[in-house]
RODO-2510 file (C-alpha; in nm, 4 decimals, decimal comma):
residues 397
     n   res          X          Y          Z
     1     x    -5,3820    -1,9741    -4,9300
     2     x    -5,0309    -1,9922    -5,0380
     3     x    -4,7985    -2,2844    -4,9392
     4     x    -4,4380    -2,2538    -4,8398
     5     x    -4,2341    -2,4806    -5,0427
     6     x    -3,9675    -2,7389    -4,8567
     7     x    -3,6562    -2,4965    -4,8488
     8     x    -3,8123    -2,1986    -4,7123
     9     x    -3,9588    -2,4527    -4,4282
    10     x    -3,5759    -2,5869    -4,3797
    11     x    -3,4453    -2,2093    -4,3568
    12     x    -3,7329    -2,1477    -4,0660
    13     x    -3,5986    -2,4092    -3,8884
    14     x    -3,2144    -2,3436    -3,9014
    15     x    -3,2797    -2,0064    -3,7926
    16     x    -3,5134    -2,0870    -3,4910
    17     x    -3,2688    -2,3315    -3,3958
    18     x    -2,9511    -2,0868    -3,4088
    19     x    -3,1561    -1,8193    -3,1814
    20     x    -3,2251    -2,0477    -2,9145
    21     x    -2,8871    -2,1151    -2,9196
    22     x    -2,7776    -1,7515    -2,9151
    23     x    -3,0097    -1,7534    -2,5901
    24     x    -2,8344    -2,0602    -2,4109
    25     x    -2,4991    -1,8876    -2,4634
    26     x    -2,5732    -1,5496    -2,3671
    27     x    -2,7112    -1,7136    -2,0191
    28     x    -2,4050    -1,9003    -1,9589
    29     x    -2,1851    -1,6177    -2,0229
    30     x    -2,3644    -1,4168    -1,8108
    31     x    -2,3649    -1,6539    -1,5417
    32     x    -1,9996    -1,6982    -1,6065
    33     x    -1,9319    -1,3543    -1,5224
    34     x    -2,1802    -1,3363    -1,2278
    35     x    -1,9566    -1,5909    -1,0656
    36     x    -1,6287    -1,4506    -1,1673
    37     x    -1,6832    -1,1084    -1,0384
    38     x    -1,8126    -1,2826    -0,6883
    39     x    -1,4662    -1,5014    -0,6978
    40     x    -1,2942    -1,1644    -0,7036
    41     x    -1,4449    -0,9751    -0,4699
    42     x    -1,4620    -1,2850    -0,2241
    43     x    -1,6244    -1,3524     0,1223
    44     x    -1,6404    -1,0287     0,3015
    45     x    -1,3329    -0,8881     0,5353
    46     x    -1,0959    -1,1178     0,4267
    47     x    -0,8155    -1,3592     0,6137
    48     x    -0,6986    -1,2096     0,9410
    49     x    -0,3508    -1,0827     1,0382
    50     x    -0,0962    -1,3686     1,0697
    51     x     0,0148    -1,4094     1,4504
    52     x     0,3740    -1,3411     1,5291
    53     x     0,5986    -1,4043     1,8512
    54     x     0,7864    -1,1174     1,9542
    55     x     1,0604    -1,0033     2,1608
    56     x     1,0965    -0,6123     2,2983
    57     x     1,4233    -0,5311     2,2467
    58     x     1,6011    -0,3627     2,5181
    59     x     1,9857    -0,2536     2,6456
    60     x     2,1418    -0,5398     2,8232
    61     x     2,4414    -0,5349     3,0439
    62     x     2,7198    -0,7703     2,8792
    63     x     3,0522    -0,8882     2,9402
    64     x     3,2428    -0,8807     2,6272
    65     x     3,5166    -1,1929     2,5820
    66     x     3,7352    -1,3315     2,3217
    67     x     3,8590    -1,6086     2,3041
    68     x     4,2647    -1,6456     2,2092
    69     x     4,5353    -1,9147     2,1803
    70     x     4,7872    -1,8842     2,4004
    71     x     5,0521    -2,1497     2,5474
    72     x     5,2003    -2,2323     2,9351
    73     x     5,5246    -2,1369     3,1019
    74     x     5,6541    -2,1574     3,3868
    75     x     5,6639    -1,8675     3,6237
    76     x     6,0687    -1,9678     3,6936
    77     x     6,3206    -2,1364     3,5409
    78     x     6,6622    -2,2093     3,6453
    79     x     6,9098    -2,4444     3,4430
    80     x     7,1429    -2,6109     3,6906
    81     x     7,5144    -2,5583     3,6320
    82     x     7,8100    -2,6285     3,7913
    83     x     8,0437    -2,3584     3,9533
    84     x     8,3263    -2,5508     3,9750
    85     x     8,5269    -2,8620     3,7632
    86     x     8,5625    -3,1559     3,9351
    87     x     8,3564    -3,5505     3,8521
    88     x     8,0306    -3,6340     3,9660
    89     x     8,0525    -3,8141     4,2957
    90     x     7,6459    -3,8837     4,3606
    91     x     7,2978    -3,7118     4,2227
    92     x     7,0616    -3,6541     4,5213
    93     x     6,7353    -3,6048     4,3732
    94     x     6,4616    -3,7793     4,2077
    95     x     6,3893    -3,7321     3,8297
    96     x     6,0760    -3,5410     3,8378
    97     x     6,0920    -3,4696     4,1880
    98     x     5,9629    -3,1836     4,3953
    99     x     6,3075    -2,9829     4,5100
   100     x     6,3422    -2,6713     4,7518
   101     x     6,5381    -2,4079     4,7457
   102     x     6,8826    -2,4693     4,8830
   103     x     6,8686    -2,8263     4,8744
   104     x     7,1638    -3,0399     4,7325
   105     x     7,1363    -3,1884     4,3757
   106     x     7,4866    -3,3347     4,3210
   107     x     7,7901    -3,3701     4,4559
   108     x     8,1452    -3,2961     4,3158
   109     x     8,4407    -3,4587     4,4330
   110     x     8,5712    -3,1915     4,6934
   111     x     8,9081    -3,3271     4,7885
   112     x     9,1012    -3,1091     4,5818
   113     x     8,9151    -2,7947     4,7018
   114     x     8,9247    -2,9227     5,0273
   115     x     9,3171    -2,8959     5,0387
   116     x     9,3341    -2,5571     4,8724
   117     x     9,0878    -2,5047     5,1677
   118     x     9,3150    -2,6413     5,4513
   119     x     9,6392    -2,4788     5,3045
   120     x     9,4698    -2,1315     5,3009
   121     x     9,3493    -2,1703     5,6461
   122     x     9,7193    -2,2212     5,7123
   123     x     9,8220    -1,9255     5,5508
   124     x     9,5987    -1,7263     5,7450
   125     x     9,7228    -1,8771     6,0714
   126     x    10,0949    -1,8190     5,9690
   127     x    10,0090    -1,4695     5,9029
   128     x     9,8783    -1,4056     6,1806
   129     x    10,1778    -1,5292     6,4035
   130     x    10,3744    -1,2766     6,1548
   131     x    10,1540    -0,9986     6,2610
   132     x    10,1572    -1,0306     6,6333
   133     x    10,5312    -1,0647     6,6773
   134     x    10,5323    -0,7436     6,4272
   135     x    10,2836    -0,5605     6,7267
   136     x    10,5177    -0,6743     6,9917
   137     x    10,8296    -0,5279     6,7988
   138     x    10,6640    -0,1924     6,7879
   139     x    10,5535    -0,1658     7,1112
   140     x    10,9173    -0,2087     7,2178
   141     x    11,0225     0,0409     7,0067
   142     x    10,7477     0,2829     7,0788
   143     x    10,9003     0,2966     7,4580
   144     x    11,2641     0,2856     7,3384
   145     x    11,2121     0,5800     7,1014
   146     x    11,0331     0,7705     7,3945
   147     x    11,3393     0,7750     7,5891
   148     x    11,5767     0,8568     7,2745
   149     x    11,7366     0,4557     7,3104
   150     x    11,6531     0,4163     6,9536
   151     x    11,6208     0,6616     6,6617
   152     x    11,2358     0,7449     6,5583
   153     x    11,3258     0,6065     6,1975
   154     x    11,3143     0,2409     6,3699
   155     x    11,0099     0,2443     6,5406
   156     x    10,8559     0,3910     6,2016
   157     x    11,0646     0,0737     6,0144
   158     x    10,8505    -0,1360     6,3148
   159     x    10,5161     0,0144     6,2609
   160     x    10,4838    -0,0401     5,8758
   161     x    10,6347    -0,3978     5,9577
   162     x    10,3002    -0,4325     6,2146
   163     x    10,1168    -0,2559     5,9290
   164     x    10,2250    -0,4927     5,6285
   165     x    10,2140    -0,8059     5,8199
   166     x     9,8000    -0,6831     5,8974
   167     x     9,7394    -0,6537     5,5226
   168     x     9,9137    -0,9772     5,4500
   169     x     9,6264    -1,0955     5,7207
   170     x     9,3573    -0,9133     5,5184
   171     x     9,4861    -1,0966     5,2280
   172     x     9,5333    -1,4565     5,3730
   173     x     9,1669    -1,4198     5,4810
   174     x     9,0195    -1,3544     5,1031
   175     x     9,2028    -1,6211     4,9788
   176     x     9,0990    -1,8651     5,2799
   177     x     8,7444    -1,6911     5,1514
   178     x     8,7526    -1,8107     4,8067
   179     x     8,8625    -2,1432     4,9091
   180     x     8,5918    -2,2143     5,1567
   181     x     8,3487    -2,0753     4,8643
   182     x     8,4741    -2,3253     4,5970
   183     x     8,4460    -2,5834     4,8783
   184     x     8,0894    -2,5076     4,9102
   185     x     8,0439    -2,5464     4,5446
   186     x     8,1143    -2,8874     4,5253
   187     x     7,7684    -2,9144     4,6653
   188     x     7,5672    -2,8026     4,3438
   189     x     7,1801    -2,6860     4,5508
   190     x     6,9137    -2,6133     4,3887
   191     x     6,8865    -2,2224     4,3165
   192     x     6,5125    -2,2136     4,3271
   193     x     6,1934    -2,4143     4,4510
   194     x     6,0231    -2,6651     4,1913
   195     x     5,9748    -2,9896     4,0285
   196     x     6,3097    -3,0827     3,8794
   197     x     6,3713    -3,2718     3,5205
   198     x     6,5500    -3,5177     3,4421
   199     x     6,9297    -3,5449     3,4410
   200     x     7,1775    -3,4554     3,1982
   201     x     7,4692    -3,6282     3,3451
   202     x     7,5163    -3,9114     3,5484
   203     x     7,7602    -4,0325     3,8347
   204     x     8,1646    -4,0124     3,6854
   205     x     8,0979    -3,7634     3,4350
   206     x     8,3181    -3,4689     3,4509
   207     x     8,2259    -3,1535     3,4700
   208     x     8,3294    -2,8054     3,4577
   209     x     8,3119    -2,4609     3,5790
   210     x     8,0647    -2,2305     3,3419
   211     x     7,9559    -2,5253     3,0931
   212     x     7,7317    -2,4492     2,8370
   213     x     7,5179    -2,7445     2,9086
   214     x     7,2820    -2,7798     3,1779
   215     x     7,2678    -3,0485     3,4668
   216     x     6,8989    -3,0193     3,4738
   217     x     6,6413    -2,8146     3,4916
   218     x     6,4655    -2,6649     3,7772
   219     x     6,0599    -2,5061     3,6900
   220     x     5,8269    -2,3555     3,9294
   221     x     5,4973    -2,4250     3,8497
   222     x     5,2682    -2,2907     4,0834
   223     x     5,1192    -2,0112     3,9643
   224     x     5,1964    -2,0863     3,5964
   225     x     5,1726    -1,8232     3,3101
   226     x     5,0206    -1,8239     2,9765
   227     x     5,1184    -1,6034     2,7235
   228     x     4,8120    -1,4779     2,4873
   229     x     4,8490    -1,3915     2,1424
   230     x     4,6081    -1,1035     2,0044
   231     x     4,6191    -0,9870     1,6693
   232     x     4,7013    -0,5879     1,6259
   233     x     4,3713    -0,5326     1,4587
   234     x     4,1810    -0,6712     1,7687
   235     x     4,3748    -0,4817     2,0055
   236     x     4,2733    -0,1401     1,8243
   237     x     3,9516    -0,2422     1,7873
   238     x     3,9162    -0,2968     2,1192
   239     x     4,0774     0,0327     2,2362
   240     x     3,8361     0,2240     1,9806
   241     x     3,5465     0,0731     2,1843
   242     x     3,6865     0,1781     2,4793
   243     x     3,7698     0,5635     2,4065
   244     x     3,3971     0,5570     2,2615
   245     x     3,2540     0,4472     2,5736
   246     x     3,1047     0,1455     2,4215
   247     x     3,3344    -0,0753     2,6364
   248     x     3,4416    -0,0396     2,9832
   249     x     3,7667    -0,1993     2,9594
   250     x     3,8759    -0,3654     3,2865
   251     x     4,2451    -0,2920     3,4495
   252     x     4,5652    -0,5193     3,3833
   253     x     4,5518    -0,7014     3,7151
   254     x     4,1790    -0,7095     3,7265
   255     x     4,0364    -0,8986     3,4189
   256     x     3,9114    -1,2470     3,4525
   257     x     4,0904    -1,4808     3,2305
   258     x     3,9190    -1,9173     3,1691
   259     x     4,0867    -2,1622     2,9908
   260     x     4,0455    -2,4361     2,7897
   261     x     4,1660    -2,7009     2,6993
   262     x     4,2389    -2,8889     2,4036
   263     x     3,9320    -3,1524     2,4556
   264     x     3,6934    -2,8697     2,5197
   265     x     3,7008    -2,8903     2,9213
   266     x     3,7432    -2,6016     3,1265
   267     x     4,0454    -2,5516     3,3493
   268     x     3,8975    -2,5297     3,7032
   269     x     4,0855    -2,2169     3,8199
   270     x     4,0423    -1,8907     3,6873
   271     x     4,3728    -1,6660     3,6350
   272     x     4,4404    -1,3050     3,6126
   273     x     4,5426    -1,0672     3,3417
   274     x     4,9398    -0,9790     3,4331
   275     x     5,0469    -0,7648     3,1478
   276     x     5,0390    -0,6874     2,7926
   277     x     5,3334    -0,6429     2,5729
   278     x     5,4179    -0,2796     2,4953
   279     x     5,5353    -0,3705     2,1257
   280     x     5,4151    -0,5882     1,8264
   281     x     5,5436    -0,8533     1,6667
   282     x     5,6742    -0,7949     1,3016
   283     x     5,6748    -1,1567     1,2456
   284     x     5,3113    -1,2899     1,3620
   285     x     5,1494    -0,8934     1,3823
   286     x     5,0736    -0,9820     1,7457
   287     x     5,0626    -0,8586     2,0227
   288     x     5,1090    -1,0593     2,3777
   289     x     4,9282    -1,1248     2,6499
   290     x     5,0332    -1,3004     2,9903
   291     x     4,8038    -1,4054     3,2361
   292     x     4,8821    -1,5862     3,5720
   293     x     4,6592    -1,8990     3,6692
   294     x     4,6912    -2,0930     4,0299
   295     x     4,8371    -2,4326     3,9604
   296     x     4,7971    -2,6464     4,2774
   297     x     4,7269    -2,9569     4,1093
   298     x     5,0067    -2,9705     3,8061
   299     x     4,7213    -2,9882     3,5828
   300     x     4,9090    -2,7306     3,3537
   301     x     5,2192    -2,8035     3,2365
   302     x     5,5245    -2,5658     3,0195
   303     x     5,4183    -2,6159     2,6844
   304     x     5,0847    -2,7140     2,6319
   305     x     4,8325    -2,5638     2,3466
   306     x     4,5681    -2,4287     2,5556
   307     x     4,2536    -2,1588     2,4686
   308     x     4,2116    -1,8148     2,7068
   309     x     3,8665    -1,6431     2,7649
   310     x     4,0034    -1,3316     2,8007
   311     x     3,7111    -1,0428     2,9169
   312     x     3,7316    -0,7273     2,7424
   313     x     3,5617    -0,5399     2,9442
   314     x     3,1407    -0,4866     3,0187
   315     x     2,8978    -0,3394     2,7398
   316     x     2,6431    -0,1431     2,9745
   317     x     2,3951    -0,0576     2,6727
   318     x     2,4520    -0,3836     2,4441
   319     x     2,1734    -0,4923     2,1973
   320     x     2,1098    -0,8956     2,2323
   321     x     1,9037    -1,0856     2,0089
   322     x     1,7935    -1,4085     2,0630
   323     x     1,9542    -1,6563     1,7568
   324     x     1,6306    -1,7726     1,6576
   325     x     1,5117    -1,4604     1,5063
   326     x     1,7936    -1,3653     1,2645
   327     x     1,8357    -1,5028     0,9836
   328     x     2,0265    -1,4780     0,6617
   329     x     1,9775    -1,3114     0,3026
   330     x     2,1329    -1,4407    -0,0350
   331     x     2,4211    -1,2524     0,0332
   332     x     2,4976    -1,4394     0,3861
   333     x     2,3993    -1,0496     0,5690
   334     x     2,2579    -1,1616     0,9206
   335     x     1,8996    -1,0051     0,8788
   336     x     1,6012    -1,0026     1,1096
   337     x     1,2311    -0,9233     1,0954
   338     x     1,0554    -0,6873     1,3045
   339     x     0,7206    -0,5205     1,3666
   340     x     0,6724    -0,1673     1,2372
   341     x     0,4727     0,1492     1,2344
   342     x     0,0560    -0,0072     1,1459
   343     x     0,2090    -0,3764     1,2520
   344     x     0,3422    -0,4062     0,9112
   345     x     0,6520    -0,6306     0,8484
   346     x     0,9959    -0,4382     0,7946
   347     x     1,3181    -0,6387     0,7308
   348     x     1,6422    -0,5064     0,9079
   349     x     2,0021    -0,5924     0,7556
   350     x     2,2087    -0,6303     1,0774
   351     x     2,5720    -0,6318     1,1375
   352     x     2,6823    -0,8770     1,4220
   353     x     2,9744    -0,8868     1,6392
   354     x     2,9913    -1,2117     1,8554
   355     x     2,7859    -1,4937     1,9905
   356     x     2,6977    -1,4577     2,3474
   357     x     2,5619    -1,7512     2,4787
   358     x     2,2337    -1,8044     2,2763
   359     x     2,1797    -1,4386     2,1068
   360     x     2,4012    -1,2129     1,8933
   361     x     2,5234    -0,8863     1,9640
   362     x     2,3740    -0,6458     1,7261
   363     x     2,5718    -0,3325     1,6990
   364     x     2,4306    -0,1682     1,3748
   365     x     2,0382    -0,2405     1,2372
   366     x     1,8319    -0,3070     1,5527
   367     x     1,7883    -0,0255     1,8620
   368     x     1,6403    -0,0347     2,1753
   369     x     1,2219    -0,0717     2,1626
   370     x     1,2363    -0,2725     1,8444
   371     x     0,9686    -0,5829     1,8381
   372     x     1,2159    -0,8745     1,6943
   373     x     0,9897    -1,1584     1,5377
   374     x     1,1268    -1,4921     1,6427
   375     x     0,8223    -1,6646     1,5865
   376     x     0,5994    -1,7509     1,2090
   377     x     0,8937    -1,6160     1,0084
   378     x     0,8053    -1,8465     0,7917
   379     x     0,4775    -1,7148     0,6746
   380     x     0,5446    -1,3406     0,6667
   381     x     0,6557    -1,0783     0,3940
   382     x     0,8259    -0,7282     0,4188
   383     x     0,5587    -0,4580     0,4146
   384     x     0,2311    -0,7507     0,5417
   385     x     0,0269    -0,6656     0,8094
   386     x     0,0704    -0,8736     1,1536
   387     x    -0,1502    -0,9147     1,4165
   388     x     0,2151    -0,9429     1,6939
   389     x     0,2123    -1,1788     2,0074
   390     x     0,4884    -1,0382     2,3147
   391     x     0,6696    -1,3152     2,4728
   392     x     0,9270    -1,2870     2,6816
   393     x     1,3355    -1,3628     2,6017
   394     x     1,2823    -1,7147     2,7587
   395     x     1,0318    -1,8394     2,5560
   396     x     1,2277    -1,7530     2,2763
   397     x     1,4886    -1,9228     2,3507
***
């Protein structure tokens, strides 16, 4: 019997010792990719379909306003002046007052017009003695040329006597006229109804006939305008719309006009839509509106900064969107999510024309049938399947 020497006992061992090794690591890598390829695969079916909100779009009737600056005038205006020279006697009216038409505002002193007055009156009267004693003449002489007393060139001498002394009548009367007018005139009246300003002048001062400056200033207030400024641009876009049949645009005289004011309140009354300017402005490239708004209150005064809702006119097949579903890209685009062919997530690049109240008008991107996600955006992709939830426009909100 043969006996193994030492190393050949020490090489048995080594080698037994690596194959059970061998053994152990085949196993775990074996188990290794038992559980690997059941991580891929994973639990059978899946997740589900994330649950959306949406809204069905559909063609809304809208009324389409802009909102402009504009500023108030008064409907009339009329400076007081006086007609005649003469010194301020007395002012009869109230600073700030309310004044009718016709009523007195100042008096000038009238005494010299009062004498030009009295002396044309006699004029007239001394004229008129003139002209009767003419009449009498040529009666006379109409009988005393019928019997051939007198020659027929004096009764024609007596008839264009009777005939002058009735123009000089004619004449006296005009200039009794004139001085009965300038008489009158002394009494500056008010030439319209209104609240009247304050005044330029005061008792003494002189004034005369034509002056350049006013004595005050008479404004009617109620209605009141307000003249609207609208770019060019706006106006053509707007007429565009309208010859597409997008927009039916509403008649001067017909369109419903808000304002507001500086603090964000709305003027109580609405106004009307008067006119718009037939040319632009080279200066501004504007183009003028002016709209006429009841004023019983003096709430709106000439002058003030105000903001006009003007309506446009009525979109009969407008796209709205609630706000809460559109969103925007890296590129500030408005864009919104909606449900496509197999429930699988498309993203829409919109284009956007105005706020309405809470949704945007869409006119490019979205159409009529579209499901608009405005719920989970959050959670979704473009081109991931969606299991979508209808709800309607006022949930949304």
């Amino acid at each position: 019997m043969n006996h193994l020497s030492p190393p050949t006992r020490a090489t048995l061992w080594r080698g037994a010792h690596l194959a059970g090794l061998l053994i152990v690591t085949v196993a775990l890598m074996t188990g290794c990719g038992k559980k690997s390829e059941n991580a891929v695969a994973g639990p059978p079916g899946g997740m589900p379909p994330q649950e959306v909100a949406v809204v069905t779009l559909a063609p809304q009737r809208a009324e389409i306003v802009t909102e402009l600056p504009g500023r108030t005038a008064a409907c009339r205006i009329a400076e007081v002046r006086p007609q005649v020279s003469g010194i301020i006697l007395q002012r009869l009216f109230t600073e700030g007052a309310q004044v009718k038409l016709g009523e007195q505002l100042y008096q000038i002193n009238p005494a010299t017009y009062q004498t030009a007055y009295d002396s044309a009156k006699a004029d007239l009267a001394k004229a008129a003695a003139a002209a009767h004693v003419a009449e009498l003449l040529m009666d006379r002489r109409k009988k005393l040329a019928g019997s051939k007393v007198i020659s027929q060139q004096d009764y024609d001498d007596s008839f264009a006597v009777m005939r002058q002394a009735e123009a000089d009548i004619a004449s006296r009367q005009a200039v009794l006229e004139e001085a009965r007018i300038n008489l009158e005139y002394t009494k500056v009246l008010s030439p319209i109804s209104g609240f009247i300003g304050r005044s330029m002048i005061t008792e003494g001062a002189l004034v005369t006939s034509g002056q350049a400056g006013a004595l005050a200033t008479v404004q009617q207030l109620d209605p009141i305008y307000v003249d609207i400024t609208q770019s060019s641009s706006q106006l053509l876009r707007l007429q565009r719309e309208v010859a597409s049949g997008h927009l039916k645009n509403s008649k001067v005289g017909e369109a419903t006009t808000r304002l507001v004011f500086e603090d964000g309140t709305e003027y109580s009354e609405p106004g009307t839509l008067q006119f718009s300017e037939v040319g632009v402005d080279p200066g501004t490239d504007s183009v003028t509106l002016r709209a006429v708004f009841p004023n019983p209150r003096r709430e709106l005064l000439p002058g003030m900064f105000v903001r006009a809702i003007v309506s446009e006119g009525v979109n009969e097949q407008a796209i709205l969107v609630p706000q809460k579903g559109v969103t925007r890209n890296v590129r500030g685009e408005p864009t919104a999510f909606v449900v496509g062919e197999g429930s699988k997530i498309e993203l829409r690049v919109l284009k956007t024309d105005r706020a309405i109240g809470d949704k945007w008008l869409v006119t490019d991107g979205l159409k009529a049938g579209d499901r608009l996600i405005v719920e989970g955006l959050q959670k979704i992709a473009p081109g991931a399947e969606v299991r979508p939830v209808e709800v309607a426009e006022e949930t949304a909100k």
